[in-house]
N, CA, C and O atoms as a Maestro MAE file, in Angstrom:
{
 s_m_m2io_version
 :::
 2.0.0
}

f_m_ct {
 s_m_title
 :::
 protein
 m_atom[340] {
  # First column is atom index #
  i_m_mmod_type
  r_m_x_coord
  r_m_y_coord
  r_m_z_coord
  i_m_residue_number
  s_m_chain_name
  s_m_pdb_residue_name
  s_m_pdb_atom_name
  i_m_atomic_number
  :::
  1 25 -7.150 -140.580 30.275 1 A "UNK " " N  " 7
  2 3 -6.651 -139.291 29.826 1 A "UNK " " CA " 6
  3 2 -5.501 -139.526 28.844 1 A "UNK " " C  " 6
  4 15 -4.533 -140.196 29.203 1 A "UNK " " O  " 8
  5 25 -5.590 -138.888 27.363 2 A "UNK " " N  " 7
  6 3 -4.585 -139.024 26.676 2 A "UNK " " CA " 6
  7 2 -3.142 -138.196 26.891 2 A "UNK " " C  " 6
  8 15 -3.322 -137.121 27.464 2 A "UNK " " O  " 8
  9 25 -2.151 -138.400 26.647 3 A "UNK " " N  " 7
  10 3 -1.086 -137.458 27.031 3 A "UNK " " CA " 6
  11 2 -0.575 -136.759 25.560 3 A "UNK " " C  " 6
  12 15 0.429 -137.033 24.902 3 A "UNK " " O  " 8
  13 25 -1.641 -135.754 25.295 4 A "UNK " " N  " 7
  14 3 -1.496 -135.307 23.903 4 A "UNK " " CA " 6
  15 2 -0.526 -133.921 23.996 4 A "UNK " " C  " 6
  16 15 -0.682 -133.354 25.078 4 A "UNK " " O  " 8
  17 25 0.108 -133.484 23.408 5 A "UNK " " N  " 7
  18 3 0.837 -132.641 23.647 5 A "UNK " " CA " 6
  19 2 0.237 -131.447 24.224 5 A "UNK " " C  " 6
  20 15 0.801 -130.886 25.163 5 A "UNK " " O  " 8
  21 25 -0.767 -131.045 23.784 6 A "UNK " " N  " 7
  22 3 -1.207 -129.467 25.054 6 A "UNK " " CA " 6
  23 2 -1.647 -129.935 25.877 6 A "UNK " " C  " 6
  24 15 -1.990 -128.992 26.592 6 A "UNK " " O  " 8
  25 25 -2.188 -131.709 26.820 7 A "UNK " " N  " 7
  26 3 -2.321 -132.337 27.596 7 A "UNK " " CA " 6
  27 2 -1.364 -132.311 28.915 7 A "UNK " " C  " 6
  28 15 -1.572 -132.169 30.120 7 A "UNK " " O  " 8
  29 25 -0.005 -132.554 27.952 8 A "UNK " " N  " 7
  30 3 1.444 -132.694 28.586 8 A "UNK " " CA " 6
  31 2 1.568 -131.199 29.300 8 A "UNK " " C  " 6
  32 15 1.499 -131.084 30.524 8 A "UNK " " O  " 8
  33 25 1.709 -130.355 28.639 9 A "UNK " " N  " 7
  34 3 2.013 -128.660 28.480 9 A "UNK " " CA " 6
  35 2 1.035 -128.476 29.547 9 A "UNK " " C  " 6
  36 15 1.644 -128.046 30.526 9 A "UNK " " O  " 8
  37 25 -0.164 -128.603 29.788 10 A "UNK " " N  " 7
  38 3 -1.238 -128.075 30.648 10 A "UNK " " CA " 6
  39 2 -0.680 -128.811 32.311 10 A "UNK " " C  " 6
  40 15 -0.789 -128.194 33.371 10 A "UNK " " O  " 8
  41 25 -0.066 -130.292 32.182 11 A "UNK " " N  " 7
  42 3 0.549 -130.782 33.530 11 A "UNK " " CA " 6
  43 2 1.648 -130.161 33.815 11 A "UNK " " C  " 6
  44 15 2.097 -129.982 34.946 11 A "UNK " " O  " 8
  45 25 2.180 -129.766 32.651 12 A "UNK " " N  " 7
  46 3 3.925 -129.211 33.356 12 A "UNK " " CA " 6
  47 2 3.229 -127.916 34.045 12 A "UNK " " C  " 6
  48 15 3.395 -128.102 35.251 12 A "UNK " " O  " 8
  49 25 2.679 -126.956 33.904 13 A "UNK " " N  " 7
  50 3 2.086 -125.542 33.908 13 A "UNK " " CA " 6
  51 2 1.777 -125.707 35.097 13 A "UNK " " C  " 6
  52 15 2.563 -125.161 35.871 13 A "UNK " " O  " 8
  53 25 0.805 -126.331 35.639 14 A "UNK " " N  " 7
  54 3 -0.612 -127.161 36.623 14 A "UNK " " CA " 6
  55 2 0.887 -127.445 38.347 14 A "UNK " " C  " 6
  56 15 0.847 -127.090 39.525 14 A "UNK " " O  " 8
  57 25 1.935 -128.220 37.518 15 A "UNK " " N  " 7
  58 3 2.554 -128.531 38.655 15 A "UNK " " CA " 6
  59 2 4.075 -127.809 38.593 15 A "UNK " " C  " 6
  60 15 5.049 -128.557 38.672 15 A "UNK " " O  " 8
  61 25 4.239 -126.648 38.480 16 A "UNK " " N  " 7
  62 3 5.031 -126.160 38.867 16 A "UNK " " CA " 6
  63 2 5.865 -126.585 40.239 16 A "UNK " " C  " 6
  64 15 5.233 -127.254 41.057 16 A "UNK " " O  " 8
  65 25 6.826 -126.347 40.453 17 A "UNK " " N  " 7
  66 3 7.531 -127.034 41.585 17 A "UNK " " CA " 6
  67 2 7.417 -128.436 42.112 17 A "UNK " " C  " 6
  68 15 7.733 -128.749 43.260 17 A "UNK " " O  " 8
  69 25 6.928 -129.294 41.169 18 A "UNK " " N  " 7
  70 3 6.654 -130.605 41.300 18 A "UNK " " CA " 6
  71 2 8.152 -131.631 41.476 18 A "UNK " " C  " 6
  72 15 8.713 -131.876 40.408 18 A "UNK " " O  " 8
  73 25 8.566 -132.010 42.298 19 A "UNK " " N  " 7
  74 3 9.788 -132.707 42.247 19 A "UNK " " CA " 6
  75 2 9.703 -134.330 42.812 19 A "UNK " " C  " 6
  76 15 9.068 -134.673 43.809 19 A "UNK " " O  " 8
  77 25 10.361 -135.080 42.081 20 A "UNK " " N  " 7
  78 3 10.438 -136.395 41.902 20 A "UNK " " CA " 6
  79 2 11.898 -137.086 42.098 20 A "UNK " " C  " 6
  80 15 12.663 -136.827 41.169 20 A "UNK " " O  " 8
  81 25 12.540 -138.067 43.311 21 A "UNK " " N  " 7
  82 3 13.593 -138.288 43.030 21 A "UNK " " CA " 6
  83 2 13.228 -139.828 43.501 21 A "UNK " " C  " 6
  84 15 12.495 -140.279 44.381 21 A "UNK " " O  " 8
  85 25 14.629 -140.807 41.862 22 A "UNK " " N  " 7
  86 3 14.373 -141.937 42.141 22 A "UNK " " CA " 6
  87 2 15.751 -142.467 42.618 22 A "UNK " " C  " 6
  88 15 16.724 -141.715 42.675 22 A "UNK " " O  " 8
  89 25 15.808 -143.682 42.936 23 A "UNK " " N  " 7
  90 3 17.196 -144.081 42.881 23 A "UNK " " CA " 6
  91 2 17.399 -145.796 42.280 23 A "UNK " " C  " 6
  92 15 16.561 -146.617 42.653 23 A "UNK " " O  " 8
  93 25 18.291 -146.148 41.556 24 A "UNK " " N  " 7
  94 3 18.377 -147.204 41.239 24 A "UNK " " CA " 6
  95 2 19.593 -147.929 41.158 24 A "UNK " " C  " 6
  96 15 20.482 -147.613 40.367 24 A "UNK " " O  " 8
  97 25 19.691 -149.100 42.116 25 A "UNK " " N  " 7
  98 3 20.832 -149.524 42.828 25 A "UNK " " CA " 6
  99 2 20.918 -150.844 42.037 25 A "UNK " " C  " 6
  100 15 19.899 -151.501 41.822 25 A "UNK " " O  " 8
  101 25 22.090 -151.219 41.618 26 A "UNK " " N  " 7
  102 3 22.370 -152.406 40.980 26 A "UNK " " CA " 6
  103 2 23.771 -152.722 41.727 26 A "UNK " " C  " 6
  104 15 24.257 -151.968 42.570 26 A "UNK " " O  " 8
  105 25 24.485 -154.213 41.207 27 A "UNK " " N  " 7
  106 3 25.472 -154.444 41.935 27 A "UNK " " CA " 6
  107 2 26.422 -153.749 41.290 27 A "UNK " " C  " 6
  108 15 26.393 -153.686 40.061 27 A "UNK " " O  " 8
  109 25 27.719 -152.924 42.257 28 A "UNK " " N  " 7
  110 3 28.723 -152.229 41.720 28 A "UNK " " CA " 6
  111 2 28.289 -150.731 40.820 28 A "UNK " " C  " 6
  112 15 29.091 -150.025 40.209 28 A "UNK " " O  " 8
  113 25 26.469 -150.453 40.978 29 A "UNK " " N  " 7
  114 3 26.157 -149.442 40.545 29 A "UNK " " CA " 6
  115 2 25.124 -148.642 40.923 29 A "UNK " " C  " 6
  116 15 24.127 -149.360 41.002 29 A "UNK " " O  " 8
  117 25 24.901 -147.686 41.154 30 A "UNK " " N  " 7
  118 3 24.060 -146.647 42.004 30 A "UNK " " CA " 6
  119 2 23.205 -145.408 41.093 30 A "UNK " " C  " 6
  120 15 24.183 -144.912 40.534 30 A "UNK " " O  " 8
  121 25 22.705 -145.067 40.882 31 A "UNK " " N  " 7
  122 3 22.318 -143.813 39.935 31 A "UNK " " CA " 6
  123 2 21.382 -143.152 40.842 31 A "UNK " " C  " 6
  124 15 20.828 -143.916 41.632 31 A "UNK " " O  " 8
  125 25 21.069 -141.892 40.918 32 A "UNK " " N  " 7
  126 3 20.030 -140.773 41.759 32 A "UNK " " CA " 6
  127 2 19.444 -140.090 40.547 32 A "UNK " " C  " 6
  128 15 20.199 -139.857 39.603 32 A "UNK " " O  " 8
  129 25 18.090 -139.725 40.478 33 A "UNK " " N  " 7
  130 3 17.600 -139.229 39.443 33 A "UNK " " CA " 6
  131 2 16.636 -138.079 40.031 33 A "UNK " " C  " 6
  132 15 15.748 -138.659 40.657 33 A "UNK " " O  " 8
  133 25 16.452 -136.686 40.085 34 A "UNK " " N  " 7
  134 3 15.812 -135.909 40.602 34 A "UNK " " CA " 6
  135 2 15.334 -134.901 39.363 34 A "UNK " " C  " 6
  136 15 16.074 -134.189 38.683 34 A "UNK " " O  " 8
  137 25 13.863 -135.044 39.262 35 A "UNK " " N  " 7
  138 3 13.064 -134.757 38.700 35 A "UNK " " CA " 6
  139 2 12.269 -133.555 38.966 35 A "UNK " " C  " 6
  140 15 11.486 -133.576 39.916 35 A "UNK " " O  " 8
  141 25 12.416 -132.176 37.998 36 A "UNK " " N  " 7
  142 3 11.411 -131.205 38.620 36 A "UNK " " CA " 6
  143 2 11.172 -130.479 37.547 36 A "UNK " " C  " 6
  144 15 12.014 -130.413 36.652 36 A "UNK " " O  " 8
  145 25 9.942 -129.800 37.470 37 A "UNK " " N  " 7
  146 3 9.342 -129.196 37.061 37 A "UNK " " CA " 6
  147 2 9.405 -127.727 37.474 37 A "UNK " " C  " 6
  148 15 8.939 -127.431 38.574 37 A "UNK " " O  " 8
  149 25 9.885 -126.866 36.770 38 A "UNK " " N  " 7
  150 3 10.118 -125.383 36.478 38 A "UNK " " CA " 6
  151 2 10.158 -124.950 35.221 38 A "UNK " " C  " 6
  152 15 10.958 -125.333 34.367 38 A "UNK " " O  " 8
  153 25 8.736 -123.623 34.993 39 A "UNK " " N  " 7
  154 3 8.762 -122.822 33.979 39 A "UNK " " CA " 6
  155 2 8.113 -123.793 32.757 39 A "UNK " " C  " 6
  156 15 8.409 -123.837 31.563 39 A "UNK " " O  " 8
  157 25 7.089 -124.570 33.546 40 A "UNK " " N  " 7
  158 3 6.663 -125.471 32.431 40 A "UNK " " CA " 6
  159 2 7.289 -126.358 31.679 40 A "UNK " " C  " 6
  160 15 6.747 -126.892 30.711 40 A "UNK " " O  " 8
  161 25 8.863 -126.670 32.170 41 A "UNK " " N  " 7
  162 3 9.276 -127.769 31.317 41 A "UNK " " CA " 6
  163 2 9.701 -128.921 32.626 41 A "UNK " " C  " 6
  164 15 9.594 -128.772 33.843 41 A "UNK " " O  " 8
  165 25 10.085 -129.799 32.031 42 A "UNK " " N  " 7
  166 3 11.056 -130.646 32.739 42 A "UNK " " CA " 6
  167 2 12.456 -131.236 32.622 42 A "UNK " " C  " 6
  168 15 12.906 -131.813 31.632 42 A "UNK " " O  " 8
  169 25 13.193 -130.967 33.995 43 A "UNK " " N  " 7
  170 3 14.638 -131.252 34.139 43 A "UNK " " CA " 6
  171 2 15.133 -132.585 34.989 43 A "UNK " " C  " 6
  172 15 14.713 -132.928 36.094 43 A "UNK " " O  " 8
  173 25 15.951 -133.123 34.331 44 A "UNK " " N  " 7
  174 3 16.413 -134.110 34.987 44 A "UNK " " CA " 6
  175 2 17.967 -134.313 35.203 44 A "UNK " " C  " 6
  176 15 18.855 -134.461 34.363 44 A "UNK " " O  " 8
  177 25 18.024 -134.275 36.568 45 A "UNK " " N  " 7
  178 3 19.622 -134.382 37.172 45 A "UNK " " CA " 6
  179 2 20.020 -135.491 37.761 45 A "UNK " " C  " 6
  180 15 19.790 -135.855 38.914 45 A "UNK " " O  " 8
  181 25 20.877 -136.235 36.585 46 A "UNK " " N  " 7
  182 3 21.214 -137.382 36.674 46 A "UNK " " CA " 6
  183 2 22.809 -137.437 37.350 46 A "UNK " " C  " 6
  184 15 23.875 -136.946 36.979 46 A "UNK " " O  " 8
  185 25 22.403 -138.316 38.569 47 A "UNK " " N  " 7
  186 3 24.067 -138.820 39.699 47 A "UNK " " CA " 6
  187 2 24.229 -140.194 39.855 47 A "UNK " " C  " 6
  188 15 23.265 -140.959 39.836 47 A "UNK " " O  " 8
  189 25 25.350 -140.552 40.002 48 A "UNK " " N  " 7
  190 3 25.259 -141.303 40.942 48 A "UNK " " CA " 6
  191 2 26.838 -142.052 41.320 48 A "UNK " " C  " 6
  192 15 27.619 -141.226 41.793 48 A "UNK " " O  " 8
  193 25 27.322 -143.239 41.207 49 A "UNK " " N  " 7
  194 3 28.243 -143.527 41.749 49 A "UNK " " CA " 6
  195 2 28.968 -145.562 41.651 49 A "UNK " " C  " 6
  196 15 28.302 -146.556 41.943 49 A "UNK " " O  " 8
  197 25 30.152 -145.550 41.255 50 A "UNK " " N  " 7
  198 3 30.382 -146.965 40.958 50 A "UNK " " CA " 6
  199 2 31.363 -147.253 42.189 50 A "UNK " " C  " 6
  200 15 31.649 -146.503 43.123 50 A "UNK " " O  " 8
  201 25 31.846 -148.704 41.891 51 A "UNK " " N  " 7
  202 3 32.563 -148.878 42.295 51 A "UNK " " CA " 6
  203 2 34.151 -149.114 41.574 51 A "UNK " " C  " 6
  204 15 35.336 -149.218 41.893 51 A "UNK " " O  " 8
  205 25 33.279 -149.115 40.417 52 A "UNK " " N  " 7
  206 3 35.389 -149.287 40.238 52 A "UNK " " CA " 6
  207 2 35.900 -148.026 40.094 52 A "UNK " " C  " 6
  208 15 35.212 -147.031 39.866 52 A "UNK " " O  " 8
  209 25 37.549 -148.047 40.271 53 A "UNK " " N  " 7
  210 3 37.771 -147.349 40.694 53 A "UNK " " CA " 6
  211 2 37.986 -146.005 39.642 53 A "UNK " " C  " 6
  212 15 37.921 -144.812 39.942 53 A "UNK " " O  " 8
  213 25 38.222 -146.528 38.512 54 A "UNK " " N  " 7
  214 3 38.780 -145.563 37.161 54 A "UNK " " CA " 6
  215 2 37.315 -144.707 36.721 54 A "UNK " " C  " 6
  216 15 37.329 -143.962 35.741 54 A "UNK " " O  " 8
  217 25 36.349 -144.857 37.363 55 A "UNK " " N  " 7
  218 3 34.803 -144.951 36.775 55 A "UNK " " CA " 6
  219 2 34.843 -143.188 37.431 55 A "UNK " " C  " 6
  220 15 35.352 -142.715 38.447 55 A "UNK " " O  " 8
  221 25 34.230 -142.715 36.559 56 A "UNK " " N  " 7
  222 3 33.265 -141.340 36.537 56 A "UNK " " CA " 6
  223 2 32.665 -140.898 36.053 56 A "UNK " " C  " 6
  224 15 32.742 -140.550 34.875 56 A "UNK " " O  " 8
  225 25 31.424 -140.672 37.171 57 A "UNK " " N  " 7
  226 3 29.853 -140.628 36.955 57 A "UNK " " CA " 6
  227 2 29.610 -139.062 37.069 57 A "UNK " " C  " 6
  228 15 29.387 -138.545 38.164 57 A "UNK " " O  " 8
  229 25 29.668 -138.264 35.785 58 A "UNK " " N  " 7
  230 3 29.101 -136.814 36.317 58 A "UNK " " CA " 6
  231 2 27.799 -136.273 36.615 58 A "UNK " " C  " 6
  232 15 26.757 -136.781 36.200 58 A "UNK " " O  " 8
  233 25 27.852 -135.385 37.235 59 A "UNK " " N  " 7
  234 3 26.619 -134.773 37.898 59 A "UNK " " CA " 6
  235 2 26.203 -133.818 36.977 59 A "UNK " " C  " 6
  236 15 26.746 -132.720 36.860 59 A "UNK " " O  " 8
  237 25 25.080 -134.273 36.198 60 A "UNK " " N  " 7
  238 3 24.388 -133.794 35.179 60 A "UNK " " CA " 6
  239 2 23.083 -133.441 34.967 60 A "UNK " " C  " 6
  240 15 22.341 -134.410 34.805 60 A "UNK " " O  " 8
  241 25 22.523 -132.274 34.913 61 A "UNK " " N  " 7
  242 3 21.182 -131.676 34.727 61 A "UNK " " CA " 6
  243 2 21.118 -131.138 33.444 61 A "UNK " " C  " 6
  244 15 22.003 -130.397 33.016 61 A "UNK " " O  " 8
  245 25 19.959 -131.514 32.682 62 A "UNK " " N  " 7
  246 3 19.522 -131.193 31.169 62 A "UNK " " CA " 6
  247 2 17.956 -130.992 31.100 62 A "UNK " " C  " 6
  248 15 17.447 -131.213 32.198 62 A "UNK " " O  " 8
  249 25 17.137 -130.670 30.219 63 A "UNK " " N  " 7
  250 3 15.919 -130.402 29.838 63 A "UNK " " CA " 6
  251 2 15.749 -132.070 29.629 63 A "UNK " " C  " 6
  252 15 16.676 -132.856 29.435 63 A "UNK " " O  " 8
  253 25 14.317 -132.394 29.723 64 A "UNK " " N  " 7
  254 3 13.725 -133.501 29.570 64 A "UNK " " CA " 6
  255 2 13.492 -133.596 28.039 64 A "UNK " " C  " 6
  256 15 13.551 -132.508 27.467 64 A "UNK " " O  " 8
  257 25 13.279 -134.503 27.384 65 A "UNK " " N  " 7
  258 3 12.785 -134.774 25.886 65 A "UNK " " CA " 6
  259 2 11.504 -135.054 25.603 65 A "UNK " " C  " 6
  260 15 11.040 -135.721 26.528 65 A "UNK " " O  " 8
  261 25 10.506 -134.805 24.536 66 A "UNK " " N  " 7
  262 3 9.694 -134.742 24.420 66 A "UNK " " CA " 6
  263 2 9.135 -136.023 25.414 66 A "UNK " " C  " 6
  264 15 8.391 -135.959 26.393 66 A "UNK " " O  " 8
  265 25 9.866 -137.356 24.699 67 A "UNK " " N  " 7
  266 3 9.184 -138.742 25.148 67 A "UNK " " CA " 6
  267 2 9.722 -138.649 26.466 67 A "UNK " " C  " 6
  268 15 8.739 -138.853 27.179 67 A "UNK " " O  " 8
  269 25 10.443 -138.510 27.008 68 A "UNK " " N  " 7
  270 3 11.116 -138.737 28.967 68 A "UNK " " CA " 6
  271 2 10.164 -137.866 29.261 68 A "UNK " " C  " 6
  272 15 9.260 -138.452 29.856 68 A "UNK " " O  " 8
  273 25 9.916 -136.586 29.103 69 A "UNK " " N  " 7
  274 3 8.189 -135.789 29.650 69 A "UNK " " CA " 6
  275 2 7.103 -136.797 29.249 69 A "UNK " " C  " 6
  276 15 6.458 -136.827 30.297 69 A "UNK " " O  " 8
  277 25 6.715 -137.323 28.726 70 A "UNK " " N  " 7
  278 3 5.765 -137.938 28.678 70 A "UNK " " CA " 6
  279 2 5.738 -139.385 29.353 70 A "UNK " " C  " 6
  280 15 4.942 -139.763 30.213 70 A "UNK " " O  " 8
  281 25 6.740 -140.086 28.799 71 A "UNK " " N  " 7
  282 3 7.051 -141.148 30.154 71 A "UNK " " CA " 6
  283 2 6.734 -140.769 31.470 71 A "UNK " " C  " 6
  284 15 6.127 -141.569 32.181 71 A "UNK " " O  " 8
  285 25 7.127 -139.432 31.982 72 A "UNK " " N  " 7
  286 3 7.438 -139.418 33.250 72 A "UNK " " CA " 6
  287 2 5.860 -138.684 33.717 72 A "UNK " " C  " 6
  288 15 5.506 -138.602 34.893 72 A "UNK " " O  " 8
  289 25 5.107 -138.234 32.653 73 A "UNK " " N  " 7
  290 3 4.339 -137.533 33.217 73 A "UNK " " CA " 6
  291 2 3.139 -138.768 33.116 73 A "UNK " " C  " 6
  292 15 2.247 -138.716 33.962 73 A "UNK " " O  " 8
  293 25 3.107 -139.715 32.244 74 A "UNK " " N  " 7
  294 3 2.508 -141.132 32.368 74 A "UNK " " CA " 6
  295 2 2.368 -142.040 33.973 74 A "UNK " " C  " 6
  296 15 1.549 -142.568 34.725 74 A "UNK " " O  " 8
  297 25 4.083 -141.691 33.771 75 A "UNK " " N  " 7
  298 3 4.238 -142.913 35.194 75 A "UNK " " CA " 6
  299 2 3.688 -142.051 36.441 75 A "UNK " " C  " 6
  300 15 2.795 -142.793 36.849 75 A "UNK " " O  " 8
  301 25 3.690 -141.155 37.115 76 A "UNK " " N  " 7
  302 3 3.883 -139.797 38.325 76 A "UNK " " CA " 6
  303 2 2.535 -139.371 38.247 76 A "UNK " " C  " 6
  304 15 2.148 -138.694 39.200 76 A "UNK " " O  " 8
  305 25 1.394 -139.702 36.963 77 A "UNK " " N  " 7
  306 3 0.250 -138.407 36.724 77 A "UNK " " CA " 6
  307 2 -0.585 -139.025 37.896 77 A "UNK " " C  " 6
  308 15 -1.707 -138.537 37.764 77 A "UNK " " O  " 8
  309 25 -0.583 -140.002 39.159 78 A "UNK " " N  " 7
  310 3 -1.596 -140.246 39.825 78 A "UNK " " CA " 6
  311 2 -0.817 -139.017 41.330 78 A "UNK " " C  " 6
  312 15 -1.612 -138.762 42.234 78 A "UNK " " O  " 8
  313 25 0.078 -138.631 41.401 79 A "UNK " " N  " 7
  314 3 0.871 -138.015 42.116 79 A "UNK " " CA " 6
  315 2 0.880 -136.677 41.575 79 A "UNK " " C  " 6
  316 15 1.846 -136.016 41.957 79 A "UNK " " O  " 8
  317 25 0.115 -136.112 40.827 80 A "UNK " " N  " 7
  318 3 0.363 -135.116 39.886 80 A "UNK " " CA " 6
  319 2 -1.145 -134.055 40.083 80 A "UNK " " C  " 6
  320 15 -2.205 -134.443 40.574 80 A "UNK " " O  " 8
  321 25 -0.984 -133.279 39.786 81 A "UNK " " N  " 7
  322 3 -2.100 -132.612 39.932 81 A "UNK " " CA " 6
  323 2 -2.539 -132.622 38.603 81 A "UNK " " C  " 6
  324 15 -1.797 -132.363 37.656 81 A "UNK " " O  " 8
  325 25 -4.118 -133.012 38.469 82 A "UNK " " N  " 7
  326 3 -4.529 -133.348 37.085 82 A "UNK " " CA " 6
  327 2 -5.692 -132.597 36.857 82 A "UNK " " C  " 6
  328 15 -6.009 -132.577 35.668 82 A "UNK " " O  " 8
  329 25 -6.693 -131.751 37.880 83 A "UNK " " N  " 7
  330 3 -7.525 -131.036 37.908 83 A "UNK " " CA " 6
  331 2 -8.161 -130.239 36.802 83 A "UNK " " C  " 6
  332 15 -7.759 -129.079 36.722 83 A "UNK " " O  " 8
  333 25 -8.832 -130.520 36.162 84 A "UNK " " N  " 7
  334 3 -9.634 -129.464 34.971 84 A "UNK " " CA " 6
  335 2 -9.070 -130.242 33.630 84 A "UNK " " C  " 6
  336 15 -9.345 -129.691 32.564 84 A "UNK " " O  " 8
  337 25 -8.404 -131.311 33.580 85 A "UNK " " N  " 7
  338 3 -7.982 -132.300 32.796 85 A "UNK " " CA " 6
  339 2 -9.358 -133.279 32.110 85 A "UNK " " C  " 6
  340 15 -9.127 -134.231 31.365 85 A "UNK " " O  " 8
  :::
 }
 m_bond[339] {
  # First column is bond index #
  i_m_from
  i_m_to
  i_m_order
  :::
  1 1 2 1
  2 2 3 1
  3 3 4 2
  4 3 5 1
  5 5 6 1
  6 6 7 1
  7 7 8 2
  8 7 9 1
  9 9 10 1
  10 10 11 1
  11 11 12 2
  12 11 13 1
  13 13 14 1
  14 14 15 1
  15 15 16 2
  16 15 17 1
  17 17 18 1
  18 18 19 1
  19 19 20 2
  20 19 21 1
  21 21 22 1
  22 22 23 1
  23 23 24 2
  24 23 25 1
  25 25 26 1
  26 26 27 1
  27 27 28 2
  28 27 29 1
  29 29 30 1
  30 30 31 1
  31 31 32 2
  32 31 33 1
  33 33 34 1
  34 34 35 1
  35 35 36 2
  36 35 37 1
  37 37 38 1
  38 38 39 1
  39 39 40 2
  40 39 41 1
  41 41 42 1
  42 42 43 1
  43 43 44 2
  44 43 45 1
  45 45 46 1
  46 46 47 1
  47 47 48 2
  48 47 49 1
  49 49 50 1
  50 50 51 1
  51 51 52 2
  52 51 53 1
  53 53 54 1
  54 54 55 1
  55 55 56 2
  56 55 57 1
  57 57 58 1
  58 58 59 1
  59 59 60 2
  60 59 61 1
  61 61 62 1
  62 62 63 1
  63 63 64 2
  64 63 65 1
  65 65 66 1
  66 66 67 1
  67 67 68 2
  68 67 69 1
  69 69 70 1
  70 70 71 1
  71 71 72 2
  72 71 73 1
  73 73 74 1
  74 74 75 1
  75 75 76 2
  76 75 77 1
  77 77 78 1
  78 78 79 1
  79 79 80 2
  80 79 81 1
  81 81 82 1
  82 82 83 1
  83 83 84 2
  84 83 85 1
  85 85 86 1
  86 86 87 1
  87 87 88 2
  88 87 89 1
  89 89 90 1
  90 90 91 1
  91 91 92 2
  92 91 93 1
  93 93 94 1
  94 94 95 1
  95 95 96 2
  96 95 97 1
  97 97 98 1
  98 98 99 1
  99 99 100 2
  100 99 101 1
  101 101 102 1
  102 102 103 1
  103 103 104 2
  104 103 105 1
  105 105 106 1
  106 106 107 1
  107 107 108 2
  108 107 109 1
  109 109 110 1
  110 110 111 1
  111 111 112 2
  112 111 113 1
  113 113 114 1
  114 114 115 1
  115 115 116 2
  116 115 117 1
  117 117 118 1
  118 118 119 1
  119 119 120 2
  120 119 121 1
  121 121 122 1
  122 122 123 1
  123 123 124 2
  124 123 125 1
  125 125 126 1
  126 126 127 1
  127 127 128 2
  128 127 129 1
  129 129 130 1
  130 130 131 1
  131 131 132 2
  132 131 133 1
  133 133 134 1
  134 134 135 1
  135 135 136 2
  136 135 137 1
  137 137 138 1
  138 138 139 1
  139 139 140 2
  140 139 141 1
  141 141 142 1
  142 142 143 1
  143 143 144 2
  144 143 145 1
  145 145 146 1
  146 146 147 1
  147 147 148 2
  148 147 149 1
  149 149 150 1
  150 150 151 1
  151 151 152 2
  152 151 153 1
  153 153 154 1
  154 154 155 1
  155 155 156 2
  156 155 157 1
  157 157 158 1
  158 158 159 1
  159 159 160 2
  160 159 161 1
  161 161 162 1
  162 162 163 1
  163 163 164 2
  164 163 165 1
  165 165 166 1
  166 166 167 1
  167 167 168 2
  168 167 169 1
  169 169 170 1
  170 170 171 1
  171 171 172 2
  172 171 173 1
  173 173 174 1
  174 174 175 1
  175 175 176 2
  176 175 177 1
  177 177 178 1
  178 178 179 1
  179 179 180 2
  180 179 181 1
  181 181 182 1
  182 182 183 1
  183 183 184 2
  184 183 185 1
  185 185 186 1
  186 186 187 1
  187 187 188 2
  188 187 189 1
  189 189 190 1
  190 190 191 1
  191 191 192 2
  192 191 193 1
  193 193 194 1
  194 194 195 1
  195 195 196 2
  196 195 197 1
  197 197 198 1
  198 198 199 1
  199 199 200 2
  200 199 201 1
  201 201 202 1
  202 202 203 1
  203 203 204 2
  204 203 205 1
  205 205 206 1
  206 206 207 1
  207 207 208 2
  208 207 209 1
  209 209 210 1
  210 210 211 1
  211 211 212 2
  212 211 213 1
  213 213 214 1
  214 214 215 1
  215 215 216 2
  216 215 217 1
  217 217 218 1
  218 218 219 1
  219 219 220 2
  220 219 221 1
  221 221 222 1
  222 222 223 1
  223 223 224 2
  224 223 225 1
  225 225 226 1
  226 226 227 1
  227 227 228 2
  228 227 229 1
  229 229 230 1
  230 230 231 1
  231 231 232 2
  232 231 233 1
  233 233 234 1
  234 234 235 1
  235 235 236 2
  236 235 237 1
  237 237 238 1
  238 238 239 1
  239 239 240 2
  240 239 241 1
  241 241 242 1
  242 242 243 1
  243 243 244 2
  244 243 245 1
  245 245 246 1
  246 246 247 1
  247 247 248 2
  248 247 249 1
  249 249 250 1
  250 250 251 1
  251 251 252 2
  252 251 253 1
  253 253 254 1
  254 254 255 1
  255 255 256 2
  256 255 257 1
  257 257 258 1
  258 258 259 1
  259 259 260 2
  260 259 261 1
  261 261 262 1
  262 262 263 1
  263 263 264 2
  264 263 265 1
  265 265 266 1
  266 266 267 1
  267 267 268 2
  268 267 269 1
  269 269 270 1
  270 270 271 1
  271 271 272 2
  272 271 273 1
  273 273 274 1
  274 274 275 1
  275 275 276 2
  276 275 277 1
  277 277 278 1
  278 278 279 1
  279 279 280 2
  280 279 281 1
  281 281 282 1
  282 282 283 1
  283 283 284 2
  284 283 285 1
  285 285 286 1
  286 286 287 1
  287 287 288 2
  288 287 289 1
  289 289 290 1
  290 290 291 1
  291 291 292 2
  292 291 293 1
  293 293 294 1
  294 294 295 1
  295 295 296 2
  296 295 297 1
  297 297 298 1
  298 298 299 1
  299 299 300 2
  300 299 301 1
  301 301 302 1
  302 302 303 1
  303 303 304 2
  304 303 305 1
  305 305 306 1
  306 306 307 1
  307 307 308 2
  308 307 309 1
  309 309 310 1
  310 310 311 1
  311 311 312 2
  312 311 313 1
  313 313 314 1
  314 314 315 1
  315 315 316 2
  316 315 317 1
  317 317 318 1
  318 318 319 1
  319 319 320 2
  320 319 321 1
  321 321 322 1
  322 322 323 1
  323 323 324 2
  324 323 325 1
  325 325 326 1
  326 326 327 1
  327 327 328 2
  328 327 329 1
  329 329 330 1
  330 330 331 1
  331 331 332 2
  332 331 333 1
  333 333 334 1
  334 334 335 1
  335 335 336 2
  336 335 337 1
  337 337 338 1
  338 338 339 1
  339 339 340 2
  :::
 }
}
């Protein structure tokens, strides 16, 4: 299946309330990434947390970008509802 743009548009639509959260732990670094789908687009709310001490990590939610929707709808589409695709 190609991820052609009314391809993309037809999965965001298809999975409404679709939510995805990752987390990625490195040394001295933490990030939470929660992924969802509302109103046909996609949002991503990026957290997480260091250790040093001067460090701040804000808690940030934005619209997805063309390519991060498509990345994400690449990596997730076996978890995804793909029906009539």
């Amino acid at each position: 299946m190609r991820l052609t743009a009314a391809v993309r548009q037809q999965l965001l639509d298809q999975n409404e309330g679709f939510e995805k959260k990752t987390r990625d732990e490195q040394k001295n670094f933490t990030e939470y990434r929660r992924y969802r789908i509302t109103g046909g687009q996609l949002y991503i709310r990026v957290s997480g947390k260091t250790s040093w001490a001067d460090s701040r990590y804000d808690d940030d939610e934005r619209l997805a970008t063309d390519e991060e929707t498509h990345r994400f709808l690449y990596k997730y589409k076996g978890e995804l509802n793909t029906a009539g695709l």
